[in-house]
SEMAR-111422 format. One record per atom (N, C-alpha, C): residue in one letter; chain; atom name; x, y, z. Coordinates in Angstrom, 3 decimals. Layout:
residues N
PT  rest  kette  atom      east     north        up
PT     A      A    CA         X         Y         Z
...
END
This chain:
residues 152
PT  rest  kette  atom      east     north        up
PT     X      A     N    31.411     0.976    -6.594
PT     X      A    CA    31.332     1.961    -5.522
PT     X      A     C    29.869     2.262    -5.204
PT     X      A     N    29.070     2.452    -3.671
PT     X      A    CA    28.523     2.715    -3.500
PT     X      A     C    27.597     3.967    -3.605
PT     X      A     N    26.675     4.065    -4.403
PT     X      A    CA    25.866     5.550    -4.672
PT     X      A     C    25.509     6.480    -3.451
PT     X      A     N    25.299     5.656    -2.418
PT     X      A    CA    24.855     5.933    -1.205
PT     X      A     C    25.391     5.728    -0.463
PT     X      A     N    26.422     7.066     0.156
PT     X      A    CA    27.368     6.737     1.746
PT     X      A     C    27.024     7.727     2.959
PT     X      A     N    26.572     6.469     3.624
PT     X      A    CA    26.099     6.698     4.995
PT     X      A     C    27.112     7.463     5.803
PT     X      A     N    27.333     8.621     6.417
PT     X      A    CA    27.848     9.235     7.399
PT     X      A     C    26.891     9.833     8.388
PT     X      A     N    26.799     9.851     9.929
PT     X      A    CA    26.121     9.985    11.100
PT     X      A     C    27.004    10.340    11.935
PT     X      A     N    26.727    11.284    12.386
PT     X      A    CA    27.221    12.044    13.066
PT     X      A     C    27.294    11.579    14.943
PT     X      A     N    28.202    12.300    15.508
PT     X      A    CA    28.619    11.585    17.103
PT     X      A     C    26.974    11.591    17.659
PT     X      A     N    26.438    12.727    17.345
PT     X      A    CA    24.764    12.976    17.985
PT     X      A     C    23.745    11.508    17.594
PT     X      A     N    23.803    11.615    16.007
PT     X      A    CA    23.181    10.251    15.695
PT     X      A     C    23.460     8.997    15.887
PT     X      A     N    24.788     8.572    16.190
PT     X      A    CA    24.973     7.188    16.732
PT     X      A     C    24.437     7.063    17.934
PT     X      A     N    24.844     8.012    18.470
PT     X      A    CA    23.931     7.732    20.170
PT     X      A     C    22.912     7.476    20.048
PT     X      A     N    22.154     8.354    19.518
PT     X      A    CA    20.903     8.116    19.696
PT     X      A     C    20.030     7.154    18.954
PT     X      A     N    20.702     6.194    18.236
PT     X      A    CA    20.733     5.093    17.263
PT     X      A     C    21.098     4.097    18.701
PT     X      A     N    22.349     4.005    18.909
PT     X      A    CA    22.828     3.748    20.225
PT     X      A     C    22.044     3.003    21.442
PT     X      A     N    21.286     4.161    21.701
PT     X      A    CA    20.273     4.590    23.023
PT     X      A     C    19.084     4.145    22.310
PT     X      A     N    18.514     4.023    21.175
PT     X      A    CA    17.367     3.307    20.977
PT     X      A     C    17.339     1.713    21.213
PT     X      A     N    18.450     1.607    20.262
PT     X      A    CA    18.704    -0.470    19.981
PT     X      A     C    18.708    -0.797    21.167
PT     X      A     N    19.580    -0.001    22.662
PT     X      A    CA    19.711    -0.598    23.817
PT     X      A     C    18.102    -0.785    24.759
PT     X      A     N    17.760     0.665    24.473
PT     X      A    CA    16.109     0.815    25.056
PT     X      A     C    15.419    -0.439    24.881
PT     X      A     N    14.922    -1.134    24.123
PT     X      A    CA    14.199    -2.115    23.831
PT     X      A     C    12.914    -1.851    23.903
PT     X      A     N    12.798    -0.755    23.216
PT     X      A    CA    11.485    -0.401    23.203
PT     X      A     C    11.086     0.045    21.773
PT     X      A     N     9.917    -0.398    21.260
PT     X      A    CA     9.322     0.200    20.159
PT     X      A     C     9.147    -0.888    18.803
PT     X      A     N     8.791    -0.792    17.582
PT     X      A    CA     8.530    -1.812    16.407
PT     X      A     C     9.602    -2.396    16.383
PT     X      A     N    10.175    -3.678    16.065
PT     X      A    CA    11.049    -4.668    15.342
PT     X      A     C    11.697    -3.934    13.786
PT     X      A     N    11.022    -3.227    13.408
PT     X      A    CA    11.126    -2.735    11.837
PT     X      A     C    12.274    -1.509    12.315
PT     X      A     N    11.925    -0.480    13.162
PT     X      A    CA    12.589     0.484    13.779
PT     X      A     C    13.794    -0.044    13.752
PT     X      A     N    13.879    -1.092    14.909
PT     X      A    CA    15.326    -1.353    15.602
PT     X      A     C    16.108    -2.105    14.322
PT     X      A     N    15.935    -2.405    13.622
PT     X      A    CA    16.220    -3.490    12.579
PT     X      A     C    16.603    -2.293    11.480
PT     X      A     N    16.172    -1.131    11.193
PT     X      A    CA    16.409     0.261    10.586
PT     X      A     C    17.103     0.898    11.058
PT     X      A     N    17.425     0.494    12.554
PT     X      A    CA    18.584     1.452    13.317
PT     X      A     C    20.033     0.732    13.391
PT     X      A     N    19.540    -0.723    13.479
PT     X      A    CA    21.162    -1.471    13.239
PT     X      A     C    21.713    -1.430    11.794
PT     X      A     N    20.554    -1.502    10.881
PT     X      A    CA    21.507    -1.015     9.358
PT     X      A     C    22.268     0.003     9.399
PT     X      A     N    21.452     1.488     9.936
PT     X      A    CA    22.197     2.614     9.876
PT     X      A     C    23.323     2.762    10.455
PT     X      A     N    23.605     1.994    11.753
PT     X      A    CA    24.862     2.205    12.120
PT     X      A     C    25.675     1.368    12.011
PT     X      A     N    25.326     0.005    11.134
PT     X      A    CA    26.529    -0.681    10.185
PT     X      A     C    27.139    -0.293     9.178
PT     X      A     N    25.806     0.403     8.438
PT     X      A    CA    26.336     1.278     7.369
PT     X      A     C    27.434     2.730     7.490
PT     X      A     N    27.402     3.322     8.240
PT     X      A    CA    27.892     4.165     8.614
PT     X      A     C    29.400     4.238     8.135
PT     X      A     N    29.954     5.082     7.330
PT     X      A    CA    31.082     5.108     7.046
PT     X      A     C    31.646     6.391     7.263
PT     X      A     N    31.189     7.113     8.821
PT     X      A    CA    31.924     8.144     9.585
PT     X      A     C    33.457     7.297     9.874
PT     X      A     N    34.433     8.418    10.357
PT     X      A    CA    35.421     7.970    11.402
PT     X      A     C    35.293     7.087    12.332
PT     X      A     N    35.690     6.107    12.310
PT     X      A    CA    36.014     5.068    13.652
PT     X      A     C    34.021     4.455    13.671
PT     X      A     N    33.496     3.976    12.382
PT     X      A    CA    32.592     3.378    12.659
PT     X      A     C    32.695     2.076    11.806
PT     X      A     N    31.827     1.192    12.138
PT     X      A    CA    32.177    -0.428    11.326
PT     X      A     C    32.285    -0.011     9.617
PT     X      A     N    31.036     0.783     8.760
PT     X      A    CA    31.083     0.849     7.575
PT     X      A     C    31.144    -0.791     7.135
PT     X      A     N    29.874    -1.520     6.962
PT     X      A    CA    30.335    -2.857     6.764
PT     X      A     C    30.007    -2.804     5.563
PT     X      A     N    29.749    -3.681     4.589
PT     X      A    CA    29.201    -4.002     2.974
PT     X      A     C    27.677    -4.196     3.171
PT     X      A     N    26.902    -3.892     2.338
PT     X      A    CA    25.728    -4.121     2.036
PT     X      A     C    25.128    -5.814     2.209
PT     X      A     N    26.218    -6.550     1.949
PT     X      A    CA    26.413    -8.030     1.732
PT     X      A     C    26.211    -8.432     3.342
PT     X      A     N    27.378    -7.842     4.044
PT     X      A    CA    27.542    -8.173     5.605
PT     X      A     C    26.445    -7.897     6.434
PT     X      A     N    26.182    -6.852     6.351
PT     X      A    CA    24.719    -6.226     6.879
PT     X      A     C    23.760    -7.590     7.279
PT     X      A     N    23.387    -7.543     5.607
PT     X      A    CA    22.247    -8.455     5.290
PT     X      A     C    22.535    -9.750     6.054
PT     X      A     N    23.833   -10.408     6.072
PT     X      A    CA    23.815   -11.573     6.535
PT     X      A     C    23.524   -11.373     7.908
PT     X      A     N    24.183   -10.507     8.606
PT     X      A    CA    24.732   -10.559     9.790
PT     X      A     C    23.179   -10.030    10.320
PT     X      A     N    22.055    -9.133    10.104
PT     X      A    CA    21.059    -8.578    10.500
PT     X      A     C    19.881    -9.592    10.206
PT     X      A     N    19.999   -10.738     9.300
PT     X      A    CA    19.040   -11.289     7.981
PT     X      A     C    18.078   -10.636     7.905
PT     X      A     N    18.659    -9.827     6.799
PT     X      A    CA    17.605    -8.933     5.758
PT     X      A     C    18.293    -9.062     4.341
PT     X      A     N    17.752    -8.508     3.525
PT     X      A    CA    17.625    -8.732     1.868
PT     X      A     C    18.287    -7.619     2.105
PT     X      A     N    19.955    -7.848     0.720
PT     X      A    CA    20.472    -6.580     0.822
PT     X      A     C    19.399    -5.902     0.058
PT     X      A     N    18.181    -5.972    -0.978
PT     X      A    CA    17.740    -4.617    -1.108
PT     X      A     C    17.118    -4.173     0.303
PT     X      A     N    17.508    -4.659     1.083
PT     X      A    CA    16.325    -3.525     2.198
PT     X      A     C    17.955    -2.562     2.446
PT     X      A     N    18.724    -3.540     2.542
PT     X      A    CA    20.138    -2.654     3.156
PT     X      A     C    20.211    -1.333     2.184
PT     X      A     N    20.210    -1.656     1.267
PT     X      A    CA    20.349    -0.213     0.129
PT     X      A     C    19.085     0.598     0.108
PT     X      A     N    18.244     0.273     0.859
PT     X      A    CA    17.200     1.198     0.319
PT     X      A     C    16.761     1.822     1.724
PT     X      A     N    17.591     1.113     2.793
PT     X      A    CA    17.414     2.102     4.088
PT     X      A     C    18.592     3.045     3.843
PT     X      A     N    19.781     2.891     3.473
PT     X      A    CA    20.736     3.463     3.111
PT     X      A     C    20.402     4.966     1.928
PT     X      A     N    19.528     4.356     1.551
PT     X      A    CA    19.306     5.830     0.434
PT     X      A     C    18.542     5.846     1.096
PT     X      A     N    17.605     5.949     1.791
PT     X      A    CA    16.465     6.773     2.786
PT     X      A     C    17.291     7.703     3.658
PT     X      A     N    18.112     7.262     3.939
PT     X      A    CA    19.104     8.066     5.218
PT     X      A     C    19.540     9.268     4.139
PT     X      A     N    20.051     8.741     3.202
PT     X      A    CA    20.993     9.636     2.878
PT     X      A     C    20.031    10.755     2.132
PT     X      A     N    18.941    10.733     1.455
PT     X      A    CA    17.973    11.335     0.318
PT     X      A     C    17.439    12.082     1.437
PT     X      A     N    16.849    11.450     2.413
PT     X      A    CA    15.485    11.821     3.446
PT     X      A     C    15.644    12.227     4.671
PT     X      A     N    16.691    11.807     5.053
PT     X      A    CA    17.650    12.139     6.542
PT     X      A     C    17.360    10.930     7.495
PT     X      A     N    17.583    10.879     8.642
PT     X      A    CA    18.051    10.478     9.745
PT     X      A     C    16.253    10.161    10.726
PT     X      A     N    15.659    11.401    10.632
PT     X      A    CA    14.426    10.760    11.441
PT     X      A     C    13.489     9.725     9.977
PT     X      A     N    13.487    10.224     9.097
PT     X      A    CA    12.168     9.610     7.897
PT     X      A     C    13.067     8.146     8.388
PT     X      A     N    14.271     7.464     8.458
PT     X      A    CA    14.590     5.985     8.362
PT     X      A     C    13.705     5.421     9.417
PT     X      A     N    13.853     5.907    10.612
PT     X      A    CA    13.107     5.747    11.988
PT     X      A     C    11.452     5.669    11.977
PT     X      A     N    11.025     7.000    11.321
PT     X      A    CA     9.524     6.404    11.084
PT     X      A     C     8.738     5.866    10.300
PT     X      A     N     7.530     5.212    10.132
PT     X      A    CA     6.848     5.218     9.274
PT     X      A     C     6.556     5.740     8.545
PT     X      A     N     6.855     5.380     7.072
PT     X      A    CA     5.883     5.755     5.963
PT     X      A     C     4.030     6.215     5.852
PT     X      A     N     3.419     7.568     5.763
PT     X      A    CA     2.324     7.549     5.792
PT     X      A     C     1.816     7.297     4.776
PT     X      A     N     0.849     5.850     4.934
PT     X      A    CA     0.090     5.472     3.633
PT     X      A     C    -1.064     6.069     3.425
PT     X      A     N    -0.681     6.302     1.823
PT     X      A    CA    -1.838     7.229     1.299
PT     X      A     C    -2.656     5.865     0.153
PT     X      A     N    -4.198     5.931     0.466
PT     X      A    CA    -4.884     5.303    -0.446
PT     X      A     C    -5.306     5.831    -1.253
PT     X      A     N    -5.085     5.207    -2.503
PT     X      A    CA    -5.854     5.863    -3.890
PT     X      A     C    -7.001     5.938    -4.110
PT     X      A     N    -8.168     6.377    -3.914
PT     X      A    CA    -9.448     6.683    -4.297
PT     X      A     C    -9.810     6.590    -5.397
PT     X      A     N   -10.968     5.460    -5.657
PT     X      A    CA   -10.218     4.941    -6.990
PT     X      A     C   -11.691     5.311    -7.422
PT     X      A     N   -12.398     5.835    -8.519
PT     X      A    CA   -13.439     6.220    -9.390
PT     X      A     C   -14.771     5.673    -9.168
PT     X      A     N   -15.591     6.325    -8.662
PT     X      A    CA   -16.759     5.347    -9.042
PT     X      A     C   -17.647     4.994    -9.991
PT     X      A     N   -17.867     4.174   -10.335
PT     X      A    CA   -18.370     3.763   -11.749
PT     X      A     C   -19.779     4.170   -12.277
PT     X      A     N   -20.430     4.398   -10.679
PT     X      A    CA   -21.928     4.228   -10.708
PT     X      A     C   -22.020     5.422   -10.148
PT     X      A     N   -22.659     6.546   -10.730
PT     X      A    CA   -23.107     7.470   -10.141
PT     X      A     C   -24.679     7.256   -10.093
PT     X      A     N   -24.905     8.983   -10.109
PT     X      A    CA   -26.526     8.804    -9.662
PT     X      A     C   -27.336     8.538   -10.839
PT     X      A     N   -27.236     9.103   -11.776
PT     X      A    CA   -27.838     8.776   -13.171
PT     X      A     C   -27.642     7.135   -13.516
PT     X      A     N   -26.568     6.653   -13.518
PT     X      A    CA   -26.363     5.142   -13.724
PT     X      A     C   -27.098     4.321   -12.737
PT     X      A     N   -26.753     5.119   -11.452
PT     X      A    CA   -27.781     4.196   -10.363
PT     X      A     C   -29.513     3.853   -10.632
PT     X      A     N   -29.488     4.629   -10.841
PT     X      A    CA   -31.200     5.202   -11.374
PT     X      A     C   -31.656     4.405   -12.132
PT     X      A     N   -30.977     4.271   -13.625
PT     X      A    CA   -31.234     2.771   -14.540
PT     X      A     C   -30.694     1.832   -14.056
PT     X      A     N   -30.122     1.551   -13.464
PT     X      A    CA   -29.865     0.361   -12.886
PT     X      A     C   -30.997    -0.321   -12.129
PT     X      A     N   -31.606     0.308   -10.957
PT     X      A    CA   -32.676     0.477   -10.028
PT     X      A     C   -34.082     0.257   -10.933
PT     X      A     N   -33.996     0.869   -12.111
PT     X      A    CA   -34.824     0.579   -13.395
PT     X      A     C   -35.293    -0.654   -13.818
PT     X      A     N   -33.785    -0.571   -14.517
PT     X      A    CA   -33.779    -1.961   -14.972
PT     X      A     C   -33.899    -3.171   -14.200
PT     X      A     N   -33.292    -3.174   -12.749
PT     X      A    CA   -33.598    -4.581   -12.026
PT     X      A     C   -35.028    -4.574   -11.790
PT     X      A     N   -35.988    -3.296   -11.465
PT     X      A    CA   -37.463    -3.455   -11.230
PT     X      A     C   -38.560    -4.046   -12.577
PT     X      A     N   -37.618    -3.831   -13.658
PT     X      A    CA   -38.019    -4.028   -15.462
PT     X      A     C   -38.794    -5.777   -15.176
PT     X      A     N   -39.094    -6.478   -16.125
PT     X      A    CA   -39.208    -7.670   -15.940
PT     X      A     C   -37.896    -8.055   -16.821
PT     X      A     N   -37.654    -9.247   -16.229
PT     X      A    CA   -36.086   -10.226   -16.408
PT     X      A     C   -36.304   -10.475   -18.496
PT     X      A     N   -35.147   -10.676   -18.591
PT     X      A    CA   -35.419   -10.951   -20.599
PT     X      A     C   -36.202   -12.006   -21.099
PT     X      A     N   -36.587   -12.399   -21.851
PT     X      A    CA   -37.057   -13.299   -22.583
PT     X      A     C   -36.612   -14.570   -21.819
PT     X      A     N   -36.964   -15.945   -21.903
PT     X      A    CA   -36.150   -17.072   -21.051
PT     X      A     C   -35.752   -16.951   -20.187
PT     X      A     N   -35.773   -15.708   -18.664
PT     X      A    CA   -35.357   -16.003   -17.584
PT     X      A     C   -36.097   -15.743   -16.912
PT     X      A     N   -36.195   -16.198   -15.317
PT     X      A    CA   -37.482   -16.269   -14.421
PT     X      A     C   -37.225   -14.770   -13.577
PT     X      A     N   -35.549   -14.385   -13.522
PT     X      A    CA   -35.221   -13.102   -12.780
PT     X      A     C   -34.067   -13.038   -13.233
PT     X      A     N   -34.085   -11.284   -12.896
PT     X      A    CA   -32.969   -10.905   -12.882
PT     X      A     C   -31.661   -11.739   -12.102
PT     X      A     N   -30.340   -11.431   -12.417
PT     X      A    CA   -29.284   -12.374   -11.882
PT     X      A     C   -28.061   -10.465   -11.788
PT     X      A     N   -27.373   -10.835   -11.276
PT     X      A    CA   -26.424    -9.920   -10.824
PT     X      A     C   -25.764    -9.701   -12.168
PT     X      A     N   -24.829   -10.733   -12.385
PT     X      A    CA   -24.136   -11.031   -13.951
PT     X      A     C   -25.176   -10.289   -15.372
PT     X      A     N   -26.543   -10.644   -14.940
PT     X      A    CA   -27.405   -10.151   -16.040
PT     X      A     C   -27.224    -8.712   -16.059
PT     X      A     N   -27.820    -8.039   -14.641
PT     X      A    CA   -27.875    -6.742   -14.503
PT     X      A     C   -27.042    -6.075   -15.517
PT     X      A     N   -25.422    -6.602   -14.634
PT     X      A    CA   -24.105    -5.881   -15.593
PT     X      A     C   -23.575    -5.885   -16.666
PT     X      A     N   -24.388    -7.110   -17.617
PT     X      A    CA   -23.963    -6.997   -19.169
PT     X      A     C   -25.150    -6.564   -19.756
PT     X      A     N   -26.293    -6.047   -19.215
PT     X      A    CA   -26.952    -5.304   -19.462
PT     X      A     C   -27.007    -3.656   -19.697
PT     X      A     N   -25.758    -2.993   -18.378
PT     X      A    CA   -25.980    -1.814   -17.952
PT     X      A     C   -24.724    -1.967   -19.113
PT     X      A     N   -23.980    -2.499   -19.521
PT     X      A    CA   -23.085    -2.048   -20.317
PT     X      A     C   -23.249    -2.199   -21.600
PT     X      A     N   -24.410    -3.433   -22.260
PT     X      A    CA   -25.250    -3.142   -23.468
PT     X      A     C   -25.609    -1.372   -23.950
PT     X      A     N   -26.332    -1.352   -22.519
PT     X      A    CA   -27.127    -0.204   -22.977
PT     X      A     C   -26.160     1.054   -22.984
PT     X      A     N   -24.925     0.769   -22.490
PT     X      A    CA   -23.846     2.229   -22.816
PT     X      A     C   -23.740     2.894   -21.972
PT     X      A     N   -24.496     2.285   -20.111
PT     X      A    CA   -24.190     3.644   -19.434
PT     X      A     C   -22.978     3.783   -18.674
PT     X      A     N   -22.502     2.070   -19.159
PT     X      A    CA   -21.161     2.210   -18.864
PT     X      A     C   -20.161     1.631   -19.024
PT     X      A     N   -18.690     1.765   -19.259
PT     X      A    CA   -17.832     0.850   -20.102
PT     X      A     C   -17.473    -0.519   -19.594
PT     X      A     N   -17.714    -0.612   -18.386
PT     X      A    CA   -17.443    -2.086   -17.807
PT     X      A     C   -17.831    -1.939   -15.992
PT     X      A     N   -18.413    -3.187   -15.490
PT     X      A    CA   -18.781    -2.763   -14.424
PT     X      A     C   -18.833    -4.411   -13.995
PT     X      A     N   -18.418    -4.579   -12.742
PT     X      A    CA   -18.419    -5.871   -12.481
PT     X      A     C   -19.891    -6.118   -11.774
PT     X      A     N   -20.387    -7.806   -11.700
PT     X      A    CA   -21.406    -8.103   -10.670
PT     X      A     C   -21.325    -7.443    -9.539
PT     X      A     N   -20.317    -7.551    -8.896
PT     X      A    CA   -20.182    -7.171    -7.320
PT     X      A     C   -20.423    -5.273    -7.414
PT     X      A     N   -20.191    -4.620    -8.080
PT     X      A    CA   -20.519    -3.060    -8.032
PT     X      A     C   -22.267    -3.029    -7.989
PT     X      A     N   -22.554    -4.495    -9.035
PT     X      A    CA   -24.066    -3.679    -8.911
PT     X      A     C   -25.294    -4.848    -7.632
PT     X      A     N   -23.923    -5.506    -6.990
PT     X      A    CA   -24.848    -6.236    -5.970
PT     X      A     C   -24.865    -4.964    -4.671
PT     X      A     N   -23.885    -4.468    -4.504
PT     X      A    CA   -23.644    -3.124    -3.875
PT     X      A     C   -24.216    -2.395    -4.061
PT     X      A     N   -24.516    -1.678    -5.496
PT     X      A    CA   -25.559    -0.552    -5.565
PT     X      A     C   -26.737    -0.831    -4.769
PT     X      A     N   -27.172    -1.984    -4.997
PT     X      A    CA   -28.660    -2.673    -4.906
PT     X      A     C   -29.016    -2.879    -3.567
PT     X      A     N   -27.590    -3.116    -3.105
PT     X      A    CA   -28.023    -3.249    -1.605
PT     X      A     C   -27.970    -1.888    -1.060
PT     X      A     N   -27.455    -1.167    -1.539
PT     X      A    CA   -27.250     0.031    -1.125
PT     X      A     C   -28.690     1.482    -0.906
PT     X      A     N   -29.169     0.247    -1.919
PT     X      A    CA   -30.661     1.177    -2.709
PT     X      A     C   -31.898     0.448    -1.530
PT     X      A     N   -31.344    -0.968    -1.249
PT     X      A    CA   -32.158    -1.799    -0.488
PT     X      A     C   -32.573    -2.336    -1.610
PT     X      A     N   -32.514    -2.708    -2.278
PT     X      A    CA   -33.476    -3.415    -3.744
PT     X      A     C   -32.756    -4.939    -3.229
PT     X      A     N   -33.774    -6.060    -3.727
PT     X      A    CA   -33.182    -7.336    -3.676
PT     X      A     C   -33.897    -7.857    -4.699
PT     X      A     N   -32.919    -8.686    -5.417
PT     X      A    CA   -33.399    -9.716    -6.812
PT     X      A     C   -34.278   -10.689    -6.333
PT     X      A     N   -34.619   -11.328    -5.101
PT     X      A    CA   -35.121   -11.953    -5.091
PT     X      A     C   -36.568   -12.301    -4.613
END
């Protein structure tokens, strides 16, 4: 038995209805509006299987079940719109104190046996010295450019 049963009301088929016919708007929409009203297991509506859907629409029944619990969890407009994506802001590694030795150290002269600094050097350097637990080349070709500094 299904966890999730779709019922829509005379107001929402129409206007499910009146969209699919419109021909207007995303592919994703209209394709979200024919699930809902296959799914539909009001009075006198198809109510098809999750299985049928999918064939008959070609989509993956998980999309069929998971527009189906959107309807039913979230309501009737969230199926219709977009999801607002939120980006994770993800830490920065290099603050100002780290920047600083960094900016240091690339102005330092290069180690023993090398003619210059190298990007790769910089960063198993800055993490020798502890100012930080791991830091890739590309963070500190960025700093550098960021600082205007160039290795070469």
């Amino acid at each position: 038995m299904k966890k999730y049963i779709v019922r829509l009301s005379a107001e929402e088929r129409g206007k499910l209805t009146k969209l699919i016919n419109s021909g207007r708007g995303p592919a994703r929409m209209f394709t979200r509006a024919r699930i809902s009203l296959k799914a539909d297991q009001s009075e006198g509506a198809p109510g098809w299987s999750d299985e049928k859907i999918s064939e008959a629409l070609e989509v993956t029944v998980q999309t069929v079940e998971r527009v189906r619990k959107q309807l039913v969890e979230e309501g009737f407009d969230a199926v219709l719109s977009r999801r607002k994506y939120t980006q994770k802001k993800s830490r920065k590694k290099i603050d100002g104190e780290v920047e600083a030795h960094l900016v240091a150290l690339a102005c330092s002269n290069p180690p023993e046996g090398r003619a210059r600094w190298t990007l790769r050097l910089l960063a198993d350097s800055i993490i020798e010295l502890g100012y930080v637990n791991s830091i890739s080349h590309e963070a500190v070709r960025q700093t550098l450019k960021k600082t205007k500094l160039s290795l070469g």
